[in-house]
C-alpha positions in Angstrom: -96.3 56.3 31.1 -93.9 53.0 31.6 -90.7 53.4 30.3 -89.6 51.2 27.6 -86.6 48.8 28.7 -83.5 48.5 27.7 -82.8 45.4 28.1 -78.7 44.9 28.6 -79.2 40.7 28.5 -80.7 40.6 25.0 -77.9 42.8 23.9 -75.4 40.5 25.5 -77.0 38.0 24.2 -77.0 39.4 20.9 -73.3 40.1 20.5 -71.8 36.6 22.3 -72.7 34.9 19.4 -69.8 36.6 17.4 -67.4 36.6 19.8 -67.6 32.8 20.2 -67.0 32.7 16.4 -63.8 34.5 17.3 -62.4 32.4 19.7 -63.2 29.6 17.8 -60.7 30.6 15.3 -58.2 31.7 18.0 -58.7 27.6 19.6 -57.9 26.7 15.9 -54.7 28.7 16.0 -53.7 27.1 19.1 -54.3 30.2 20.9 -56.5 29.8 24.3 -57.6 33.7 25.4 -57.1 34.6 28.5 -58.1 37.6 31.1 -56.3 37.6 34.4 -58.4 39.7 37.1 -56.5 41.1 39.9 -58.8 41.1 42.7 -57.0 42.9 46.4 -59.4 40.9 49.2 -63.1 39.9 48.0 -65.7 43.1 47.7 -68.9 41.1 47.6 -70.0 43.5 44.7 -66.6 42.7 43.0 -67.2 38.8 43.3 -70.4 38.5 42.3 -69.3 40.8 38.7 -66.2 38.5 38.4 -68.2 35.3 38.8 -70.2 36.8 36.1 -67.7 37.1 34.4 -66.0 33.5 34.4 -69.8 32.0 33.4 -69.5 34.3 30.2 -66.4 33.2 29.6 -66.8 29.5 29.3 -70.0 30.7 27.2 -67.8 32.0 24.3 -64.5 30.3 24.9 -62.0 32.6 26.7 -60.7 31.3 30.2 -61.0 33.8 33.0 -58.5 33.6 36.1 -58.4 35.1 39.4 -55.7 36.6 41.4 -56.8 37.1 44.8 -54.3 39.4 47.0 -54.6 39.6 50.6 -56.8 42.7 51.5 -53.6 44.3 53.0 -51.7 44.1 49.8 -49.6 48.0 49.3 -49.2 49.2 46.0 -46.0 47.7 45.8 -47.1 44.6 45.7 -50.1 45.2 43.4 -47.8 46.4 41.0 -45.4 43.9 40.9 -48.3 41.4 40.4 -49.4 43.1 37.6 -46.2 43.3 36.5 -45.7 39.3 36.4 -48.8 38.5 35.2 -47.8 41.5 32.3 -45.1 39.1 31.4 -47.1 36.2 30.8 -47.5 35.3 27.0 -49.9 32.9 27.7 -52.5 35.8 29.2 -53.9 38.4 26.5 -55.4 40.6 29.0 -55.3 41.9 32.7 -57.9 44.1 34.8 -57.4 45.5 37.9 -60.8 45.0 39.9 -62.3 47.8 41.6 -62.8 49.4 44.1 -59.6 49.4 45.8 -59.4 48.5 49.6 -58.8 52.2 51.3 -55.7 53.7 51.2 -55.0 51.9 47.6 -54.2 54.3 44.9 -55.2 53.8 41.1 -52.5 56.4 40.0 -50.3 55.1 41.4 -50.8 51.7 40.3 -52.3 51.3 36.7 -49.4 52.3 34.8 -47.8 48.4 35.6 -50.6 47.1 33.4 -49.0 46.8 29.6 -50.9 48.7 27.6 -51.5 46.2 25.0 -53.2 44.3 27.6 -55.5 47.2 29.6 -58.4 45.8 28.4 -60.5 47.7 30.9 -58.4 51.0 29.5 -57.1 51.8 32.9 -53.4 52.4 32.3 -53.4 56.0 31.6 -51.7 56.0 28.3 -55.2 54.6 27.2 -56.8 56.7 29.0 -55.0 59.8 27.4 -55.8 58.8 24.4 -59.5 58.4 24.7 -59.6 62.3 26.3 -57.4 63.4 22.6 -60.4 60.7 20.7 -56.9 59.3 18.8 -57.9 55.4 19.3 -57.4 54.7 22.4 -56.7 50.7 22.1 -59.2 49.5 24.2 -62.4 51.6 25.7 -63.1 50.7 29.1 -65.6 48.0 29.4 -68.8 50.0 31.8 -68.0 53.1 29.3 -68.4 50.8 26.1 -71.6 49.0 27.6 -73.3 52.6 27.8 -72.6 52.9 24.4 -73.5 50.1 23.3 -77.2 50.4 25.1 -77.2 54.2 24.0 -77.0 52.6 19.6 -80.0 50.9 20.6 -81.9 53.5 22.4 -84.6 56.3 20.8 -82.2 59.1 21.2 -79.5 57.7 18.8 -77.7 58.9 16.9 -76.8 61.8 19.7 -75.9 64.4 17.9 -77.3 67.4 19.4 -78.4 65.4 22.5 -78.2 67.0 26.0 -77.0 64.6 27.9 -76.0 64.3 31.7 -74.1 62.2 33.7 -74.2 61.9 37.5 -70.9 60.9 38.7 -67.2 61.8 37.6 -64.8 59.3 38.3 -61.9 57.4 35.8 -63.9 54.4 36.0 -67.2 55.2 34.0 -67.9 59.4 34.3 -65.3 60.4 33.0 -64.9 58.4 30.3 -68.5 57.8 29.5 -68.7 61.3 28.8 -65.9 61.6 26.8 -67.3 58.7 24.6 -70.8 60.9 24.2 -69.6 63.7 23.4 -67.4 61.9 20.7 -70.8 62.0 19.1 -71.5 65.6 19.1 -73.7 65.2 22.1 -73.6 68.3 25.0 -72.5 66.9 27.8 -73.0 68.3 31.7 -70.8 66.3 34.1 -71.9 66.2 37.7 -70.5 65.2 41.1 -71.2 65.6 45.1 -69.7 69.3 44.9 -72.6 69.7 42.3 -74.9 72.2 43.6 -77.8 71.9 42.4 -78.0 67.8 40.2 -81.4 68.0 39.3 -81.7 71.3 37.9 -79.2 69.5 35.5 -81.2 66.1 35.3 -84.5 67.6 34.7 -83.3 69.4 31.5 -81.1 66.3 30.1 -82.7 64.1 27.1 -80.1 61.0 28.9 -79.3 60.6 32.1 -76.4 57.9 31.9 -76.0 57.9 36.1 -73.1 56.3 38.1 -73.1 57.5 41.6 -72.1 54.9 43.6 -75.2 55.8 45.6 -78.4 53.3 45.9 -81.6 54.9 44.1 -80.5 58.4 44.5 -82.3 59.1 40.9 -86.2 59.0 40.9 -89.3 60.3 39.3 -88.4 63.9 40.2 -85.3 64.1 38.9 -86.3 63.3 35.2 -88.0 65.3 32.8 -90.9 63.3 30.8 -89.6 61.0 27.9 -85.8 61.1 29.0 -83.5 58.2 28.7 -81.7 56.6 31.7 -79.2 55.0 31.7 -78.1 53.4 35.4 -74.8 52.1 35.6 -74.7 51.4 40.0 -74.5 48.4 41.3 -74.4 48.8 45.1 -75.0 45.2 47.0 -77.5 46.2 49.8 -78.8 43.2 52.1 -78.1 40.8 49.8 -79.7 42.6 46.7 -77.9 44.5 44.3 -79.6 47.9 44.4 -78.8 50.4 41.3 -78.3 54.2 41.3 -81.9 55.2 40.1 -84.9 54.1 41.7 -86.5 51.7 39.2 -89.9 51.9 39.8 -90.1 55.9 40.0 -88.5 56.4 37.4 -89.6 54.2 35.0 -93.3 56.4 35.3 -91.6 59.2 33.6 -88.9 58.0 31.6 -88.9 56.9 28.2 -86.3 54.2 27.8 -84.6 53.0 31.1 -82.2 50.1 32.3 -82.7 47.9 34.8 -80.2 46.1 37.7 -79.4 43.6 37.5 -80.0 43.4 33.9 -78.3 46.5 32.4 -76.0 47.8 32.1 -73.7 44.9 33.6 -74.4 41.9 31.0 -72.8 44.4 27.9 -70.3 45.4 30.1 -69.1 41.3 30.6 -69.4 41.3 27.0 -67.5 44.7 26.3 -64.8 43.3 28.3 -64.5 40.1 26.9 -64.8 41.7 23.2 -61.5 43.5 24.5 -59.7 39.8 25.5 -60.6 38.5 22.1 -59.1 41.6 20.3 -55.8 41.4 22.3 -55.3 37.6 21.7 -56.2 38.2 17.8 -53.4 41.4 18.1 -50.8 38.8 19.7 -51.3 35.9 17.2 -50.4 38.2 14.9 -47.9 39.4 16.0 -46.5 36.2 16.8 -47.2 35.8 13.0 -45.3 38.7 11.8 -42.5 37.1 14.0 -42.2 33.8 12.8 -42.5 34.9 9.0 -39.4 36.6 9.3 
């Protein structure tokens, strides 16, 4: 058996059409969008998803800039640049790249990001509010791209689904598993402490996996016909390496993503879906303002 793929460019390709449509109206308006990306020093992995990034954006019309701290920037300083960048009317939303450099914090940073401009959902009033499923503003970009791939997969809709996800962090676990079971899926959540992962794998229908580990996921930890969903992206030698290996995998899988060519493309698009949203929320707003 070959696994079917699911193939994250044609869904990018699929959606940017829209969104250009967007900003077109926004240009009209006289409103440029804008997403300020807080980089501290330059992970190669980080650069090569930011310069994805800018190309998308002169695609559909929203203008992407870079802050580049110096690699031994404290959290201080991070937050204060968040902070001024916050400020700025003229930019509709701000990410903070990750990973941090060692010794950085997350906590104790993300909160200085507004919260009508956390269009990666990192601030954790955002957050909160995707763990209570009240509408959280924006849903983090990685998290929305699974999703996204997921409506297009065999197993949707996944209610009922038994579904496991390798890897627990804020960035994409967490929240990617909060998002499936938001659709009545039952969700295991494993992590190094883990005992036993693919006692868990081998029984899930979807395996959405983001380790942070190059091709720890192969043949043997899939049951026949699952989907899998790999969200790594681990630069090794000069060749971005994902979380499952491809080419075991894909001989007992059903549906499968590859890297590059996943999960990353929607997630660009996710993001940028999230810039276009803010910008439309501040017009507005600005709207409201001026008619009174």
């Amino acid at each position: 058996m070959t696994a079917r793929m699911l193939d994250g460019r044609a869904v990018a390709n699929e959606l940017r059409a829209g969104l250009a449509a967007r900003t077109a109206a926004l240009r009209a308006a006289g409103v440029l969008p804008r997403l300020l990306v807080v980089m501290v020093g330059q992970d190669e992995s980080s650069l090569a998803y930011v310069r994805g990034m800018r190309t998308l954006g002169e695609r559909i019309g929203v203008d992407v800039v870079i802050d580049c701290l110096p690699l031994g920037s404290d959290d201080a300083g991070i937050r204060a640049a968040l902070e001024r960048h916050g400020a700025d009317a003229a930019i509709h939303g701000i990410i903070l790249q990750q990973p941090l450099p060692p010794g950085r914090s997350i906590r104790a940073i993300a909160d200085a990001i507004p919260v009508g401009k956390d269009v990666d959902g990192t601030n954790p009033f955002n957050q909160g509010r995707l763990a209570f499923a009240t509408g959280t503003r924006f849903v983090p970009a990685t998290p929305a791209a699974v999703m996204l791939l997921l409506e297009r997969s065999a197993k949707w809709p996944l209610r009922g689904r038994d579904v496991t996800v390798v890897g627990r962090s804020n960035v994409v676990g967490l929240p990617v598993s909060l998002l499936i079971m938001a659709q009545n899926a039952t969700v295991t959540v494993t992590h190094k402490e883990t005992v036993d992962i693919r006692a868990h794998t081998r029984r899930a229908e979807i395996v959405v996996v983001a380790a942070g580990s190059p091709r720890l996921v192969d043949a043997e930890w899939l049951r026949d016909g699952a989907t899998v969903i790999d969200v790594g992206t681990t630069m090794v030698n000069g060749k971005l390496l994902g979380d499952v290996n491809f080419e075991s995998a894909r001989t007992v899988a059903d549906e499968i993503t590859p890297v590059p060519g996943g999960v990353g493309p929607v997630t660009n698009v996710a993001l940028m879906r999230n810039v276009i949203s803010a910008a439309e929320a501040a017009l507005a707003h600005t709207s409201r303002t001026v008619s009174f």
